[in-house]
C-alpha positions in Angstrom: 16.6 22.5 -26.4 13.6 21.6 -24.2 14.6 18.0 -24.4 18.4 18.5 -23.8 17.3 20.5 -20.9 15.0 17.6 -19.5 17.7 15.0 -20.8 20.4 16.4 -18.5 18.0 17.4 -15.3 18.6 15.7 -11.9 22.1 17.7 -10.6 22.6 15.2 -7.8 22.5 11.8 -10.2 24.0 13.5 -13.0 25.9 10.9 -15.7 29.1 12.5 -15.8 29.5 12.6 -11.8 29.9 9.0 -11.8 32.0 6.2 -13.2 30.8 3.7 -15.6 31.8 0.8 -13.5 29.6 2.4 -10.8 26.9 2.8 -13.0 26.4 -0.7 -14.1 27.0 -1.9 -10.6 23.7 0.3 -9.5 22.3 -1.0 -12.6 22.9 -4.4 -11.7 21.5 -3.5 -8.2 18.2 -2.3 -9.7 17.8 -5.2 -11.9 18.4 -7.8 -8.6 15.4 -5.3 -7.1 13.0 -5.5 -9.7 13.5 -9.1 -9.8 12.3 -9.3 -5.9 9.1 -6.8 -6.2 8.3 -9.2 -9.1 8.3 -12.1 -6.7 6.2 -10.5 -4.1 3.7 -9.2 -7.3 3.6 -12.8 -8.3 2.7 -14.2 -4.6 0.0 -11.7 -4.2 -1.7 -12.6 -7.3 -0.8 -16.4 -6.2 -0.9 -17.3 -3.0 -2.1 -13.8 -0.6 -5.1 -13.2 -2.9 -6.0 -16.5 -3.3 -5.9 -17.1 0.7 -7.1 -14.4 1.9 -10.3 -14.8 -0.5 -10.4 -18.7 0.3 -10.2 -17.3 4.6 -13.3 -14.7 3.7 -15.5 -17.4 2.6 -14.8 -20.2 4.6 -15.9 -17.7 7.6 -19.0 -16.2 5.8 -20.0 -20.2 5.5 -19.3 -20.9 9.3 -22.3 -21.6 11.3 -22.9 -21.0 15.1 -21.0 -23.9 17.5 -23.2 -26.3 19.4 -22.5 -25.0 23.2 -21.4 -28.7 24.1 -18.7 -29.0 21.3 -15.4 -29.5 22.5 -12.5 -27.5 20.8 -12.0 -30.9 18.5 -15.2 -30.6 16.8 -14.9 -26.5 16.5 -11.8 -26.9 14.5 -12.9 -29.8 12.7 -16.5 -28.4 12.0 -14.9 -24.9 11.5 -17.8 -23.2 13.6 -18.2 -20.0 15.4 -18.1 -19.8 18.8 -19.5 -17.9 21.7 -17.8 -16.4 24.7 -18.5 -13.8 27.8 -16.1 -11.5 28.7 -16.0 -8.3 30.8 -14.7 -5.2 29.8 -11.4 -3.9 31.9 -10.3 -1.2 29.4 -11.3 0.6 26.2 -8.9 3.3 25.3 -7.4 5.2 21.9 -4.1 6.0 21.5 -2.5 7.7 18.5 0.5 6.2 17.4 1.8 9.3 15.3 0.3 7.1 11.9 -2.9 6.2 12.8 -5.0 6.4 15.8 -5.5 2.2 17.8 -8.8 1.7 18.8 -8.3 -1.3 21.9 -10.2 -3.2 24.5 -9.1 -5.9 27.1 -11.4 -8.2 27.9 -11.1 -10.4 30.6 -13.1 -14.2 31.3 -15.2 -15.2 34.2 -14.5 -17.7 36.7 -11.5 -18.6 38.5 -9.6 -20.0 35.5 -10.2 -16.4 33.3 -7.8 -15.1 30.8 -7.6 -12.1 29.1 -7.5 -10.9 25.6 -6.8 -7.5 23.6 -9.0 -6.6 20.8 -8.6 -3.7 17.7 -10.7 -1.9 16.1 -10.0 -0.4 13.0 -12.7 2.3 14.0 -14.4 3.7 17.3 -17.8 2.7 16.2 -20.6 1.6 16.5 -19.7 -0.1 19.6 -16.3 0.8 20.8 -17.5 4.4 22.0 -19.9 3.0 24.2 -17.5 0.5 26.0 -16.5 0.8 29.6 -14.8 -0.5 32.2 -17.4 -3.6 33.7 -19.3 -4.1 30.7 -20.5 -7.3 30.0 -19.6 -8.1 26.5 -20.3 -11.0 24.3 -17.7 -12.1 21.7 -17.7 -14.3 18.7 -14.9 -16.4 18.1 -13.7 -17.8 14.7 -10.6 -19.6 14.2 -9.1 -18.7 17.6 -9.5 -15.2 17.0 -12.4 -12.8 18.4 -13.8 -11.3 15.0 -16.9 -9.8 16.4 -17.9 -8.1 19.6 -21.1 -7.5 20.6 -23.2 -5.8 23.6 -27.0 -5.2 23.9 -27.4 -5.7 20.3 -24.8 -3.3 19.1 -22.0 -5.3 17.1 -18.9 -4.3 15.6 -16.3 -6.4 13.9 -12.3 -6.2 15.6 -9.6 -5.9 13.6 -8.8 -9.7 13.0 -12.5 -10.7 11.0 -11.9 -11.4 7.5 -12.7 -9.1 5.2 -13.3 -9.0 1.1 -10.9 -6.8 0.1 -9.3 -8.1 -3.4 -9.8 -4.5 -4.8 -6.9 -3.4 -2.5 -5.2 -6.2 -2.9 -4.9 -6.3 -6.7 -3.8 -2.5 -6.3 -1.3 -3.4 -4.1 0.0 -6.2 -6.4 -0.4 -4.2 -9.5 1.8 -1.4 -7.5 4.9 -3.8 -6.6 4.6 -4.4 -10.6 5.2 -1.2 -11.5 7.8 -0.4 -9.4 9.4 -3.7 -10.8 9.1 -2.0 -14.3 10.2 1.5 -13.2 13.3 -0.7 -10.7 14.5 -2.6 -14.5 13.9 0.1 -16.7 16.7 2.3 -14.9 18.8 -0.8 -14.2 18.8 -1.9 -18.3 19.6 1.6 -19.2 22.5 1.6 -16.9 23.9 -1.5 -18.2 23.3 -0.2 -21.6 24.6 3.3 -21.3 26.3 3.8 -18.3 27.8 7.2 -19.3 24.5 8.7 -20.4 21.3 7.3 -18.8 19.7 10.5 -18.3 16.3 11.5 -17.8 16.3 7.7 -16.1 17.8 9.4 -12.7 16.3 9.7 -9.4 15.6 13.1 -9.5 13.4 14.6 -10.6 11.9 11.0 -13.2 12.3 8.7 -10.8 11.7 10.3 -7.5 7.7 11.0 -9.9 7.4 8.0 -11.1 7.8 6.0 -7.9 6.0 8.5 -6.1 3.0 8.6 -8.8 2.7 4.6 -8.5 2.3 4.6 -4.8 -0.4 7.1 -4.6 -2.2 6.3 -7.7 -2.1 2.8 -6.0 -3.5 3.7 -3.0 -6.1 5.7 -4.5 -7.4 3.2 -6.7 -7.3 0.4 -4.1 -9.1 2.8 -1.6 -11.8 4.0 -4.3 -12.7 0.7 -5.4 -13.2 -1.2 -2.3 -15.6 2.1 -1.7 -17.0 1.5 -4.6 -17.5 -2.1 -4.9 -16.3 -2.7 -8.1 -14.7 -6.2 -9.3 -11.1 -6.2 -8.6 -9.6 -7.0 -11.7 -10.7 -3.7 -13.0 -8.2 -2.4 -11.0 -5.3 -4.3 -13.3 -6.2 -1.7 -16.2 -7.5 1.2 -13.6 -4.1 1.9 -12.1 -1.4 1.4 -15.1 -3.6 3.7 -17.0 -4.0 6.3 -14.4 -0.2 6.1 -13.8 0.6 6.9 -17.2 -1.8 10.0 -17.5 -0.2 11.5 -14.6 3.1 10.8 -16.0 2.7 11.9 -19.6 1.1 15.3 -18.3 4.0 15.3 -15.6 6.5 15.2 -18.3 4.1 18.0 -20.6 4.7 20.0 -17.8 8.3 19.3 -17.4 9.2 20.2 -21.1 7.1 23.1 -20.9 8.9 24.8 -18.0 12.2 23.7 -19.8 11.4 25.3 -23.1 9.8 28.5 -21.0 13.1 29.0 -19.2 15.5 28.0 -22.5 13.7 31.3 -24.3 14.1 33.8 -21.1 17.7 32.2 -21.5 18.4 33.2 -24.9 17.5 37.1 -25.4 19.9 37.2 -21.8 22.8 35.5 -23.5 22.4 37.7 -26.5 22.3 40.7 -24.5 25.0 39.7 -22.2 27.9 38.9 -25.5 26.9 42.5 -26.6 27.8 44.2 -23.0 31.0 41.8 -23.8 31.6 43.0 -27.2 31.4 46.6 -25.8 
């Protein structure tokens, strides 16, 4: 009973509300998805790890810029370079996500320019910015990646950054969702008048939602951490299934809890009948 219960739960994407011809066309639809979040799982393994890990080293190798290079030997010698700047604004502003950490900076001498830096936090250095402050900036690649001031540095938003642990998690994330995405689409084509428990609600709204933050988690607590990223390939499918097999414990449980209350009330209802 507990499994008939759990077979037929999910009101709103119940079987027999729908067509078959419907069914294998949402089928189809899930297939054609979990094709595409398995293209975008193959280019992070691919081509974003790869290049954002190629990008980190290449600027942990750069070396300081001679100050008479021109900007053909900075991008042929891939160097860092040094500029001045002064501080016209430093301000946070809270997007309703995440709070922006930003400061424009603006050249000296007649032909100045100005730029916009991010921070990702307000410190070390970004609390202490004002409006005047000399500043000294370290450029790589076009792009400010440090900013400095009377020996306080902090890196912007744009330096390169080792971060494969997160990056594997997110990868290993668009895989699952690819897996949960063809799952419910073969099981549509298959049996398109009885696919239940593979429904939205409540399976799939947990599973989906159990990938994402079991993702994130991981990502986050390994890049804390500092432990090599391909643990994270057997980290995060294994933590998803533990939360899903004591999801589903839990499921049956409250299915077989509520079939018993059910029964003594159906018995004592057909007597107050009979009578």
């Amino acid at each position: 009973m507990a499994e008939r219960a759990w077979a037929t739960a999910g009101k709103k994407d119940s079987a027999d509300r729908k067509s078959p011809g419907r069914a294998r066309l949402t089928g189809v639809a899930l297939i054609v998805l979990s094709l595409i979040w398995v293209v975008l799982s193959y280019l992070a393994f691919t081509v974003w790890m790869p290049g954002q890990q190629e990008r980190y080293e290449h600027y942990r190798a750069a070396e300081p810029c001679s100050e008479q290079a021109t900007p053909q030997e900075v991008a042929a010698k891939d160097c860092l370079t040094m500029w001045h700047f002064t501080v016209t604004r430093a301000e946070s502003t809270f997007t309703g996500k995440v709070r922006v950490y930003e400061a424009t900076l603006r050249g000296k001498g007649d032909d100045s320019w100005q730029r916009v830096v991010r921070f990702s936090d307000s410190g070390p250095l970004f609390d202490k910015l004002h409006r005047g402050d000399e500043v000294t900036a370290t450029g790589w690649r076009r792009d400010i990646v440090v900013l400095s001031k009377d020996g306080v540095r902090q890196n912007t938003s744009d330096v390169p950054r080792d971060e494969q642990q997160g990056n594997a998690a997110l990868g290993v994330l668009v895989a699952l969702l690819a897996a949960e995405s063809l799952v419910f689409g073969v099981v549509r084509l298959a049996r398109p008048t009885a696919y239940g428990p593979f429904v939205w609600e409540p399976f799939g709204r947990w599973l989906a939602f159990t990938d994402i933050c079991v993702g994130v988690s991981v990502g986050v607590a390994s890049m804390w951490l500092d432990i090599p990223w391909w643990t994270v390939l057997v980290t995060v499918p294994v933590v998803v299934c533990a939360v899903m097999m004591r999801l589903l414990r839990q499921r049956r449980r409250a299915a077989a809890s509520s079939t018993k209350v059910q029964g003594p009330r159906r018995q004592q209802d057909s007597r107050v009948s009979a009578r």
